[in-house]
C-alpha atoms as an extended CHARMM CRD file, in Angstrom:
* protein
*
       245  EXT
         1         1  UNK       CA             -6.4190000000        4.0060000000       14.6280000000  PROA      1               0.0000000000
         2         2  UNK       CA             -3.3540000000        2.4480000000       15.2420000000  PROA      2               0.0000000000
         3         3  UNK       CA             -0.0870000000        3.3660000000       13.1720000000  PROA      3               0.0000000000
         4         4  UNK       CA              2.5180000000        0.6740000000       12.9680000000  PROA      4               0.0000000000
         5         5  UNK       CA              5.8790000000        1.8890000000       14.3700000000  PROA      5               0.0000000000
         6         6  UNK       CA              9.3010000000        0.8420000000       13.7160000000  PROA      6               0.0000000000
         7         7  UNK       CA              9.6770000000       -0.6680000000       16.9490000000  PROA      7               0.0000000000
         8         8  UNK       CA              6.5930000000       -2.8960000000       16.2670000000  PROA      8               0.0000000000
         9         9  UNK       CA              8.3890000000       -4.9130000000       13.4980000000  PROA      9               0.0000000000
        10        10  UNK       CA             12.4850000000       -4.5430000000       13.7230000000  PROA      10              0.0000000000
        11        11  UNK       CA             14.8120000000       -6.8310000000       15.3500000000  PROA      11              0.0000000000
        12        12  UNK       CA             15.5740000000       -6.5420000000       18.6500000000  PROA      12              0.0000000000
        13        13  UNK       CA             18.1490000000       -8.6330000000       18.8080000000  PROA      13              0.0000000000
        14        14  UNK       CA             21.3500000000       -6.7950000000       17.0210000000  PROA      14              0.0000000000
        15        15  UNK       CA             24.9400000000       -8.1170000000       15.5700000000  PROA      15              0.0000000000
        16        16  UNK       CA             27.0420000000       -5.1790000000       15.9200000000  PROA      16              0.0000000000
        17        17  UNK       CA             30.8050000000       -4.5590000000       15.5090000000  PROA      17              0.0000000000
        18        18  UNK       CA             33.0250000000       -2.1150000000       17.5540000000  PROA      18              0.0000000000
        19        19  UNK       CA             34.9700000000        0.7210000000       15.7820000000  PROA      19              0.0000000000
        20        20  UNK       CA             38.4190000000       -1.7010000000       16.4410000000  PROA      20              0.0000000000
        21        21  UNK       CA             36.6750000000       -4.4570000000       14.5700000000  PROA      21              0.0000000000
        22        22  UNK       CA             39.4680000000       -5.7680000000       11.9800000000  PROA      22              0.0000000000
        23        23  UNK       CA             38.1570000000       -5.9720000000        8.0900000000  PROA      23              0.0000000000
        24        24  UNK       CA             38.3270000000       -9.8860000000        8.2020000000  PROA      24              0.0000000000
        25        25  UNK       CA             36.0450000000      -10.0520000000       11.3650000000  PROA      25              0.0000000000
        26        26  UNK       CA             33.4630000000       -8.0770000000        9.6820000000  PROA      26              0.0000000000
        27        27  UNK       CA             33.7840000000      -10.3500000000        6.2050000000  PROA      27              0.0000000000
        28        28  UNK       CA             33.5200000000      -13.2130000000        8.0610000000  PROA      28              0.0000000000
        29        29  UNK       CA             30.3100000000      -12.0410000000       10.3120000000  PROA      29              0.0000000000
        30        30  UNK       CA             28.5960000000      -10.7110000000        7.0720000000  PROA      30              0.0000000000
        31        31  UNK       CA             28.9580000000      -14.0100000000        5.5530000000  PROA      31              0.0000000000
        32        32  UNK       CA             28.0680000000      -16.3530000000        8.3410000000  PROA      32              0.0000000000
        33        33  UNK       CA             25.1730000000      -14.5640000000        9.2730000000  PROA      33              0.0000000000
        34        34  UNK       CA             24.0200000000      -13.7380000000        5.5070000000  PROA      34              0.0000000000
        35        35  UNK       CA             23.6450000000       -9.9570000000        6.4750000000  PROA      35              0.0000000000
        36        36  UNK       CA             24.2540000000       -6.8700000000        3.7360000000  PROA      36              0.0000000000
        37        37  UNK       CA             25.7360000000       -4.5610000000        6.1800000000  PROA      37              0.0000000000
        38        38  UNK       CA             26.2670000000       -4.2210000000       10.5320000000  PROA      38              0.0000000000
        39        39  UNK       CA             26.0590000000       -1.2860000000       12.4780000000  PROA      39              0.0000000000
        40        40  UNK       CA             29.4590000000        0.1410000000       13.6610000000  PROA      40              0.0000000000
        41        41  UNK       CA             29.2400000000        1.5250000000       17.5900000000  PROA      41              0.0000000000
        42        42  UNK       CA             30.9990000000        3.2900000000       20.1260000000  PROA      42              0.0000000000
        43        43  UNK       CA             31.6060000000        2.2200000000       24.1990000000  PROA      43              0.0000000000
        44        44  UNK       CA             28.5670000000        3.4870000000       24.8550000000  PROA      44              0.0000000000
        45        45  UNK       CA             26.6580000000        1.0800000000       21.9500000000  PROA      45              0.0000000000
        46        46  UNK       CA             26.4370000000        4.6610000000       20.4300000000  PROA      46              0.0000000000
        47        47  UNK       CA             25.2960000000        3.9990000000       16.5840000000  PROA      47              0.0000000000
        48        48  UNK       CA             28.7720000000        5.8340000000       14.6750000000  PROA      48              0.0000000000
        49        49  UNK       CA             28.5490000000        4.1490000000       11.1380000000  PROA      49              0.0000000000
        50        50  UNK       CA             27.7810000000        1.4400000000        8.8480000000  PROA      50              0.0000000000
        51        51  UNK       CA             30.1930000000       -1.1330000000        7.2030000000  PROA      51              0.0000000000
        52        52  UNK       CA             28.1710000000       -2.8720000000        4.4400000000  PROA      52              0.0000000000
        53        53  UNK       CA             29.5470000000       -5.3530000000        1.5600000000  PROA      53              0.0000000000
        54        54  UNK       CA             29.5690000000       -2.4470000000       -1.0620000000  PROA      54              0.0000000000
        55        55  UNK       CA             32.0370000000       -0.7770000000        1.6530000000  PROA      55              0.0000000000
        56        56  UNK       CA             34.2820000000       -3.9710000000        1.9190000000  PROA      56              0.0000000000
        57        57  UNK       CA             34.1600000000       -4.8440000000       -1.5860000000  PROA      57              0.0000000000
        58        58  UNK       CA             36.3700000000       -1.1980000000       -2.2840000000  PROA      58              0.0000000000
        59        59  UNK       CA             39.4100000000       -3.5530000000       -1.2170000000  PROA      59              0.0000000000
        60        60  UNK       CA             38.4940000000       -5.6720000000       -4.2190000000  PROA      60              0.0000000000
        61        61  UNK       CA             38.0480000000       -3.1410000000       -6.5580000000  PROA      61              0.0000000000
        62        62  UNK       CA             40.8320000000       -1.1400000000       -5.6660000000  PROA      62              0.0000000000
        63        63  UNK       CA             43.1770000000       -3.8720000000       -5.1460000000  PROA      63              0.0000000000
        64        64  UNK       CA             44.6840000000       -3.7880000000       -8.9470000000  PROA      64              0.0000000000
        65        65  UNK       CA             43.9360000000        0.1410000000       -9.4100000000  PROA      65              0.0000000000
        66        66  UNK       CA             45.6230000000        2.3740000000      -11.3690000000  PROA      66              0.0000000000
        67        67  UNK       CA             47.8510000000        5.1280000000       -9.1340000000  PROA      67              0.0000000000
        68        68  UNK       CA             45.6890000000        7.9690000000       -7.6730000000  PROA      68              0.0000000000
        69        69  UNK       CA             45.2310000000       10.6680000000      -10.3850000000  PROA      69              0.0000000000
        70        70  UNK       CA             46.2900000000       14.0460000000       -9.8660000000  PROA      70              0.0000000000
        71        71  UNK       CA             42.7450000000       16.0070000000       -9.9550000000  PROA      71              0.0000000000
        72        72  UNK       CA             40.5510000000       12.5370000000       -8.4770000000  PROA      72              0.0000000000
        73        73  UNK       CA             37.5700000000       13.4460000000       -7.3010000000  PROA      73              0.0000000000
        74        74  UNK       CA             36.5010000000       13.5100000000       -3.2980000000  PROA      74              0.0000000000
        75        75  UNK       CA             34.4680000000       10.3710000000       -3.6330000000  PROA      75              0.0000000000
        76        76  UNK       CA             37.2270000000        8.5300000000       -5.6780000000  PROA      76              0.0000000000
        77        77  UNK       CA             39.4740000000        9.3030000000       -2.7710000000  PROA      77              0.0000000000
        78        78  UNK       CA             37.1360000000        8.4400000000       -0.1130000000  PROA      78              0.0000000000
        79        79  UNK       CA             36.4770000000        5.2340000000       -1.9090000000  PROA      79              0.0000000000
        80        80  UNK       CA             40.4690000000        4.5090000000       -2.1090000000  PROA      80              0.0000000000
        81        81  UNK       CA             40.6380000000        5.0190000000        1.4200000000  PROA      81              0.0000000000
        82        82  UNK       CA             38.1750000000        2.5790000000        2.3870000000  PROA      82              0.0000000000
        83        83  UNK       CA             40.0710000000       -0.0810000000       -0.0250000000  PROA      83              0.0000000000
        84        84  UNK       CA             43.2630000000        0.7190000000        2.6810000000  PROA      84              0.0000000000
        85        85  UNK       CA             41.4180000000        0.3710000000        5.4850000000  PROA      85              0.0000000000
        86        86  UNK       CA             41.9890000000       -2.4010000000        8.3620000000  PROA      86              0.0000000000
        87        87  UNK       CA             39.2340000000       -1.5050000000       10.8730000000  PROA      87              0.0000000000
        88        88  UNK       CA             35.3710000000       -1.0040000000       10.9810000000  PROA      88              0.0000000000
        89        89  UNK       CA             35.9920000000        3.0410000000       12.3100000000  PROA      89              0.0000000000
        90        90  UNK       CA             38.4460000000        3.3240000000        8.1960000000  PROA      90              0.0000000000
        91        91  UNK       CA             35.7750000000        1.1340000000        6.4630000000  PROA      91              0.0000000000
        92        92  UNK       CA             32.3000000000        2.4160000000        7.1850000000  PROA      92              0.0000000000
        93        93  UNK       CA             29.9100000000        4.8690000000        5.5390000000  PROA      93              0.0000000000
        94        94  UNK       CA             29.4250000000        7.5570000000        8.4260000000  PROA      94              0.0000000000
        95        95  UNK       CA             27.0990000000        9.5270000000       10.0490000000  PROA      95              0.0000000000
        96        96  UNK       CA             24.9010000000        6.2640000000        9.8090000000  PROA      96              0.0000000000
        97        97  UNK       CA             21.4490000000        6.7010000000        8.2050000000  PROA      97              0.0000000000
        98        98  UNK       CA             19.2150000000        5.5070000000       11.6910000000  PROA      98              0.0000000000
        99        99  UNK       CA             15.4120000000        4.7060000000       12.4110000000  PROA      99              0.0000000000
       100       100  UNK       CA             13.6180000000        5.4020000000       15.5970000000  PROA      100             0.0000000000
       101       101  UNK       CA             11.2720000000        3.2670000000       17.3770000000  PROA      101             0.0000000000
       102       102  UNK       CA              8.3940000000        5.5020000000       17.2960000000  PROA      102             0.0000000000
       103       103  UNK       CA              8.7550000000        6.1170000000       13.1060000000  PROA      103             0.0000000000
       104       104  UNK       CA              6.0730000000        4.9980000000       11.1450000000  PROA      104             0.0000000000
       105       105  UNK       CA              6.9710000000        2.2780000000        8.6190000000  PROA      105             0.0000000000
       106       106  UNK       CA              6.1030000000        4.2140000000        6.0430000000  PROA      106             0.0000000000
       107       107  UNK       CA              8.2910000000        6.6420000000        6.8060000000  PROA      107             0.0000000000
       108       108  UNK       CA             11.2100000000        4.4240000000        7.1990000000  PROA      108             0.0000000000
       109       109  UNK       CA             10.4000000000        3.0470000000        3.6350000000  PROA      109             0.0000000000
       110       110  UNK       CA             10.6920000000        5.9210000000        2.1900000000  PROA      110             0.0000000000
       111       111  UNK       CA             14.2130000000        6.6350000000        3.8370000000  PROA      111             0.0000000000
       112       112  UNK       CA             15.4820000000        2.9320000000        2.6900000000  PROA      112             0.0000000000
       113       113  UNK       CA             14.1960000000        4.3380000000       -0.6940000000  PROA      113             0.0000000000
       114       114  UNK       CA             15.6850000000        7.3400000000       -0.9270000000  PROA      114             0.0000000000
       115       115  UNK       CA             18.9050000000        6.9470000000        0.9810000000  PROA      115             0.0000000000
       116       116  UNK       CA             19.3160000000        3.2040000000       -0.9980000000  PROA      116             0.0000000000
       117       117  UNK       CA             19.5870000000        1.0890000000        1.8640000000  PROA      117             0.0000000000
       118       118  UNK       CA             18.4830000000       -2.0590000000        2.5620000000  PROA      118             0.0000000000
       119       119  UNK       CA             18.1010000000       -1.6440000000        6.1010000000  PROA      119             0.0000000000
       120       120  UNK       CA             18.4360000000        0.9650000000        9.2980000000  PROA      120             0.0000000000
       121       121  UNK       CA             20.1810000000        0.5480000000       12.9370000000  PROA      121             0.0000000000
       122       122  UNK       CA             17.3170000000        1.6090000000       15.3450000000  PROA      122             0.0000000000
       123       123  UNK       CA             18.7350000000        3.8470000000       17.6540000000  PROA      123             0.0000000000
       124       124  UNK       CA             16.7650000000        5.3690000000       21.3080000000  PROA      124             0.0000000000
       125       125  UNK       CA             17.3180000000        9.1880000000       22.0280000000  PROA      125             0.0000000000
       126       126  UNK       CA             20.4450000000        9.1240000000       22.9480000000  PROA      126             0.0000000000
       127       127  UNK       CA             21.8510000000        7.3050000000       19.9630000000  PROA      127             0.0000000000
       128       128  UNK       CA             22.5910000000        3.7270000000       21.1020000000  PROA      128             0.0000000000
       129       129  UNK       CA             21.4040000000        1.2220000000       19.2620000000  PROA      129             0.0000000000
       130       130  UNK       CA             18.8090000000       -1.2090000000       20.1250000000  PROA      130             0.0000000000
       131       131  UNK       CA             17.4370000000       -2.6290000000       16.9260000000  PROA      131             0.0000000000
       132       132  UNK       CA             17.4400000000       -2.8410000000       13.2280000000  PROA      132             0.0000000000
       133       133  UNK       CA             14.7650000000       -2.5260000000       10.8450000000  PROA      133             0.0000000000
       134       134  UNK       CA             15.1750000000       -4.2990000000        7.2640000000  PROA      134             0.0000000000
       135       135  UNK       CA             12.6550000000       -4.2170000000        3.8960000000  PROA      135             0.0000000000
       136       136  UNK       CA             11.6770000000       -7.5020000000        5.0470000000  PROA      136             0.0000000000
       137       137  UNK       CA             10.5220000000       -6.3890000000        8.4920000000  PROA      137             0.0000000000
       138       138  UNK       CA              8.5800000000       -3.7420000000        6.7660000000  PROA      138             0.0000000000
       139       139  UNK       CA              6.6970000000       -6.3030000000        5.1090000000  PROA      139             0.0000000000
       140       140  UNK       CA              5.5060000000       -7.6720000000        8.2350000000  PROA      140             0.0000000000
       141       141  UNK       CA              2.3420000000       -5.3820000000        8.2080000000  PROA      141             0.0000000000
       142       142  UNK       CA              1.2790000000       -6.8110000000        5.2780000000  PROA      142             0.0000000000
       143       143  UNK       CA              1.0800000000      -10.2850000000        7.1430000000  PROA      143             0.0000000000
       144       144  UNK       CA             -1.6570000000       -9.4540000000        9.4350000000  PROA      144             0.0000000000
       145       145  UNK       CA             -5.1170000000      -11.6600000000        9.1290000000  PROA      145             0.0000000000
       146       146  UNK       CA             -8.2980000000      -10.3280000000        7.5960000000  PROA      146             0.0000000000
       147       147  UNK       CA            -10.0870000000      -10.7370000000       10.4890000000  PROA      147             0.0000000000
       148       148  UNK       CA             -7.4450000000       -8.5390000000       12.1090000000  PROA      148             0.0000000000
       149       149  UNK       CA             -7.7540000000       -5.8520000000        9.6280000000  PROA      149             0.0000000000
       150       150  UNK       CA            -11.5810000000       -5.9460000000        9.7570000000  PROA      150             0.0000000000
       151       151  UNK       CA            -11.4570000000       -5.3860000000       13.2850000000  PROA      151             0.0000000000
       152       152  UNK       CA             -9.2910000000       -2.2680000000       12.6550000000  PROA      152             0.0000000000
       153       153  UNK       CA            -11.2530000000       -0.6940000000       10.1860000000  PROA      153             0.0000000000
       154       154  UNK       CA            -14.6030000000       -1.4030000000       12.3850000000  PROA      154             0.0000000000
       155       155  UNK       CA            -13.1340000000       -0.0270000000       15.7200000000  PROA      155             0.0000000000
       156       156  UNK       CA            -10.9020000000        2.3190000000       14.9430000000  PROA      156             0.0000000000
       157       157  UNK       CA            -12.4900000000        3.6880000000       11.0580000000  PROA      157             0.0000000000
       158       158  UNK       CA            -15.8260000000        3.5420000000       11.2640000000  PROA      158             0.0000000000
       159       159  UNK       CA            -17.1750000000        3.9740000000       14.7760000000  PROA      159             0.0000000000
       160       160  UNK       CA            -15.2280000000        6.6690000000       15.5650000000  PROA      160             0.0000000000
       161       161  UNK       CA            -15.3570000000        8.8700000000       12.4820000000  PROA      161             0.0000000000
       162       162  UNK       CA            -18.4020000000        7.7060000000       11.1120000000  PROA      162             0.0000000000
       163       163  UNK       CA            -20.8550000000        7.4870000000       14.5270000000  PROA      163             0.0000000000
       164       164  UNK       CA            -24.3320000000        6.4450000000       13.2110000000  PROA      164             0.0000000000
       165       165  UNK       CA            -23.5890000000        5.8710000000        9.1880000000  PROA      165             0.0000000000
       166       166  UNK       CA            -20.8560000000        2.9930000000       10.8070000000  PROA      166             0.0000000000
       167       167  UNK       CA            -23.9180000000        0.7380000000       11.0000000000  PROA      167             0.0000000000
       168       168  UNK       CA            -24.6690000000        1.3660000000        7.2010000000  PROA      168             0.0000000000
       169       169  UNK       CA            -21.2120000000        0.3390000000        6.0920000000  PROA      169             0.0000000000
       170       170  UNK       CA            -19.8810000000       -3.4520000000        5.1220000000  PROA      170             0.0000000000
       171       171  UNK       CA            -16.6460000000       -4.5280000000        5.1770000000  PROA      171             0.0000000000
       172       172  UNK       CA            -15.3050000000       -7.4760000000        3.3060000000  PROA      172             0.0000000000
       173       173  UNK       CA            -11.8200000000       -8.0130000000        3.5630000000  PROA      173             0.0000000000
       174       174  UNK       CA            -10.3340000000      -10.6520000000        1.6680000000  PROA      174             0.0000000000
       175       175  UNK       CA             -6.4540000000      -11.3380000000        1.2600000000  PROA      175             0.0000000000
       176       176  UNK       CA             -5.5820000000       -7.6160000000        2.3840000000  PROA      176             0.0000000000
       177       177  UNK       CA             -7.8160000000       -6.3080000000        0.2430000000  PROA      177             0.0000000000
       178       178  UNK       CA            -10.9730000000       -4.3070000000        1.4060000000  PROA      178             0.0000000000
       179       179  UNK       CA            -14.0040000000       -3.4370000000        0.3560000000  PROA      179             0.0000000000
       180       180  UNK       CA            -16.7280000000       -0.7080000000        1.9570000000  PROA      180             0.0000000000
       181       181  UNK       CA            -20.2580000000       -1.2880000000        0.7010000000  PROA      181             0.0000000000
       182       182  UNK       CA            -23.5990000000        0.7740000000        2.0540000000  PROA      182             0.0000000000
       183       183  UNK       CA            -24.2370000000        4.3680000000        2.5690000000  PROA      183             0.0000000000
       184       184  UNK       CA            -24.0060000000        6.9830000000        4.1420000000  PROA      184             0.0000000000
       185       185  UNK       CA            -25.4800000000       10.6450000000        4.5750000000  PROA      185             0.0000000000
       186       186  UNK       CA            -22.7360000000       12.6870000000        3.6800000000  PROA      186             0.0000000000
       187       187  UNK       CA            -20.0630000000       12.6760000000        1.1020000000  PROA      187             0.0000000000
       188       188  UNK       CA            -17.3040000000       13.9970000000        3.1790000000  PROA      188             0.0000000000
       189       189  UNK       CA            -18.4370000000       10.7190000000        5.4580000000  PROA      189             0.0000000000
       190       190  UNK       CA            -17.6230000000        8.3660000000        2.6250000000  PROA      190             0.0000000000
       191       191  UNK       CA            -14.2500000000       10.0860000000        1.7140000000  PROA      191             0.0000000000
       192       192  UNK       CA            -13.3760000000        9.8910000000        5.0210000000  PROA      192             0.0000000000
       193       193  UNK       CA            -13.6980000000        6.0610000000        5.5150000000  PROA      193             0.0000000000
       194       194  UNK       CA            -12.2850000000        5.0490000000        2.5300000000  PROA      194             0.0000000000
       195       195  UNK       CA             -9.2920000000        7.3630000000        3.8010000000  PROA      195             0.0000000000
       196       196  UNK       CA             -8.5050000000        6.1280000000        7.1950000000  PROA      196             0.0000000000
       197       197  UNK       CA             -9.1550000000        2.7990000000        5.9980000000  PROA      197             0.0000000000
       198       198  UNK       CA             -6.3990000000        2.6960000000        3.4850000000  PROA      198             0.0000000000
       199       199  UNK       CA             -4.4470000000        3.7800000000        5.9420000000  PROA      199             0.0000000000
       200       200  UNK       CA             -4.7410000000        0.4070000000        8.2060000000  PROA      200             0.0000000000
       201       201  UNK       CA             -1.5160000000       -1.5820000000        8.5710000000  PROA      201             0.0000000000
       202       202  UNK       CA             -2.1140000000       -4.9250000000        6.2560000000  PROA      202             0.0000000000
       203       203  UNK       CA             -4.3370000000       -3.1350000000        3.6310000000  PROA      203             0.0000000000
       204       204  UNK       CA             -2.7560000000       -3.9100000000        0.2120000000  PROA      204             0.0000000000
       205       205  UNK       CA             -5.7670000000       -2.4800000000       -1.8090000000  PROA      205             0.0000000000
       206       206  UNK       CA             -9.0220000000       -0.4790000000       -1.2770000000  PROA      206             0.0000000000
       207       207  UNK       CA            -12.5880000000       -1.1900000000       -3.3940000000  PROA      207             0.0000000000
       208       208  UNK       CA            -15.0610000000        1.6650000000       -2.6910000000  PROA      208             0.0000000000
       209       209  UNK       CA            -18.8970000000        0.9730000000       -3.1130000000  PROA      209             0.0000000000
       210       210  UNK       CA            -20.2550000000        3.6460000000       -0.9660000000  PROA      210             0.0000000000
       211       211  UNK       CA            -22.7990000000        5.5170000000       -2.0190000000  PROA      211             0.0000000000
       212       212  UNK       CA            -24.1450000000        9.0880000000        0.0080000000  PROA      212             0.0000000000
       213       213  UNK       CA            -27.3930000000       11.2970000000        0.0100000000  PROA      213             0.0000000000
       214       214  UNK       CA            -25.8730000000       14.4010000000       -0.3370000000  PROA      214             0.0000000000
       215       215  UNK       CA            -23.0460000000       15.6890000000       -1.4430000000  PROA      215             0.0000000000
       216       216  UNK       CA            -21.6470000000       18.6220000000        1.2490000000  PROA      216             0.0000000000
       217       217  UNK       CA            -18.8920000000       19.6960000000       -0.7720000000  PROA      217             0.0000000000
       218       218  UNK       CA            -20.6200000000       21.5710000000       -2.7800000000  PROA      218             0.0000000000
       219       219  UNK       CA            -24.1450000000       21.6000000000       -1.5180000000  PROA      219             0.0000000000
       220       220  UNK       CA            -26.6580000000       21.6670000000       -4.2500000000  PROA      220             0.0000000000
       221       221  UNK       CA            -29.5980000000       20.7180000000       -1.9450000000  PROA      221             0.0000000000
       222       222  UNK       CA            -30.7950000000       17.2000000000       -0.9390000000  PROA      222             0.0000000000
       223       223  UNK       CA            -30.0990000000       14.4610000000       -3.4690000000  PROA      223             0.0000000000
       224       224  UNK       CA            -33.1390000000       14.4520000000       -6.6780000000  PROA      224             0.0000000000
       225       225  UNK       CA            -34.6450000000       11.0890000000       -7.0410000000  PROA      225             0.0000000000
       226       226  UNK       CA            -32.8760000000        8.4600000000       -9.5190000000  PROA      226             0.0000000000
       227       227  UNK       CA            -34.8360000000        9.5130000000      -13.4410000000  PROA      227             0.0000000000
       228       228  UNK       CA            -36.0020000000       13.2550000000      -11.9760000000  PROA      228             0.0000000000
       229       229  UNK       CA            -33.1480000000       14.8870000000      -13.8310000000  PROA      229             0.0000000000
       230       230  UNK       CA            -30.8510000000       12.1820000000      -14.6330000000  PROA      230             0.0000000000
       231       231  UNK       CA            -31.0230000000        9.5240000000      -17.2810000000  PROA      231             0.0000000000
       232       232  UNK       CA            -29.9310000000        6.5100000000      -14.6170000000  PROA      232             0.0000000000
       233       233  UNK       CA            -28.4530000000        5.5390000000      -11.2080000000  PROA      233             0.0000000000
       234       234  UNK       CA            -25.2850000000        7.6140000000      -10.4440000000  PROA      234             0.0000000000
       235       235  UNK       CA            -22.4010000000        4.9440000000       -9.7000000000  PROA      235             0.0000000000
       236       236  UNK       CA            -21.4320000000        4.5850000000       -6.1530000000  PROA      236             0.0000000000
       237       237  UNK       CA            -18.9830000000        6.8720000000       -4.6110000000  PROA      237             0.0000000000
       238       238  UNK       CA            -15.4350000000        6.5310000000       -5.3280000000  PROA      238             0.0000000000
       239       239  UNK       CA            -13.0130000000        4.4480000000       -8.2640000000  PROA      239             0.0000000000
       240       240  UNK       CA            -13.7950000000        0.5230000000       -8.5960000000  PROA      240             0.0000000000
       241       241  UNK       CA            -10.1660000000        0.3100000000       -7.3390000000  PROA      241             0.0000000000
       242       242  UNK       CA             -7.9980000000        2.3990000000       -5.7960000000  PROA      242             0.0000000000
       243       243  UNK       CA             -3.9960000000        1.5900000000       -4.6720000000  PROA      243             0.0000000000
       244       244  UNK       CA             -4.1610000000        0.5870000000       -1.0440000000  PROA      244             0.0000000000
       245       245  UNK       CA             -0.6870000000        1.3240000000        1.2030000000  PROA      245             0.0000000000
């Protein structure tokens, strides 16, 4: 099954400043090309920092300040530095928080989330930069066609993990989201469809109507007809609805 990478969805071609870059350069690319933030590099289009409009915006803020207190804290002071600084290398946040190519998107959501960015420099292995990944590009996935998705699910889901039950299993995917009908032998069979499936780049939401013989979890034997000791059909396997990626 194929993972969507970074590199499969940022942009390739990069506005970057250098670390000599004066403050009013950097407003005045920010604003003309409607970006949040541009990566700061190095000679060697090494990756170094970050100057984004929170960072410029210190000048503002700072600009009718009271005089530094005696006990400020460290990020007070960092922040009153910025609001003196003339040059990319005094304005940006630094180390910069960097993608690689090869990370999964997921992944690289969850460091936007938890580092609150709105996007990442892309950097190779030797920390030059050579993309940048935003929220929006992340989104991409989620443009893919249902036909494309189907195709996924059938060729790399089912016929691989699923060998003979595959043929026993429909898939109806509508908008992004999916829906596995039939059944197979096993329960571990079902569980591991649904799974993989979710897992598909484009799939926004899962439905799960598979049904098995036998559970082999927690064997009990083979599966007692519908009415021997139960008062009705047992549901198909799995929730109605389950979150999808």
């Amino acid at each position: 099954m194929r993972t969507w990478n970074v590199g499969d969805v940022m942009t390739r071609a990069v506005v970057a400043v250098r670390e000599e870059t004066s403050y009013r350069e950097v407003v005045d690319l920010l604003i003309g090309h409607r970006f949040s933030a541009v990566p700061v590099v190095d000679g060697s289009h090494r990756v170094v920092g970050v100057v984004s409009e929170a960072d410029l915006l210190r000048k503002i803020e700072y600009a009718v300040a009271e005089k530094p207190r005696m006990f400020e804290s460290r990020r007070r002071r960092g922040e009153r530095d910025k609001a003196n600084g003339r040059t990319a290398a005094e304005l940006m946040s630094a180390p910069a928080v960097v993608a690689a190519p090869g990370m999964p998107v997921t992944t690289a959501a969850r460091l936007m989330e938890a580092e609150a960015v709105k996007r990442l420099p892309v950097v190779d292995d030797l920390g030059r930069l050579v993309g940048v990944v935003s929220r929006g590009d992340l989104l991409k996935v989620h443009l893919r066609l249902d036909d494309e998705i189907l195709v996924d699910i059938e060729k790399a889901v089912l016929e691989p993990f699923l060998a003979d039950d595959a043929r026993a299993v429909t898939i109806q995917v509508v908008d992004g989201v999916v829906t596995l009908t039939g059944k197979v032998e096993r329960r571990s069979s079902a569980e591991i469809a649904i799974r993989l499936a979710r897992q598909v780049a484009g799939v926004v939401e899962m439905h799960s109507l598979l049904d098995y013989d036998f559970d082999d979890r927690e064997f009990r034997g083979p599966r007692q007809p519908f009415g021997a000791d139960s008062p009705g059909p047992r549901p198909p396997f799995g929730p109605e609805s389950s979150a999808g990626r």
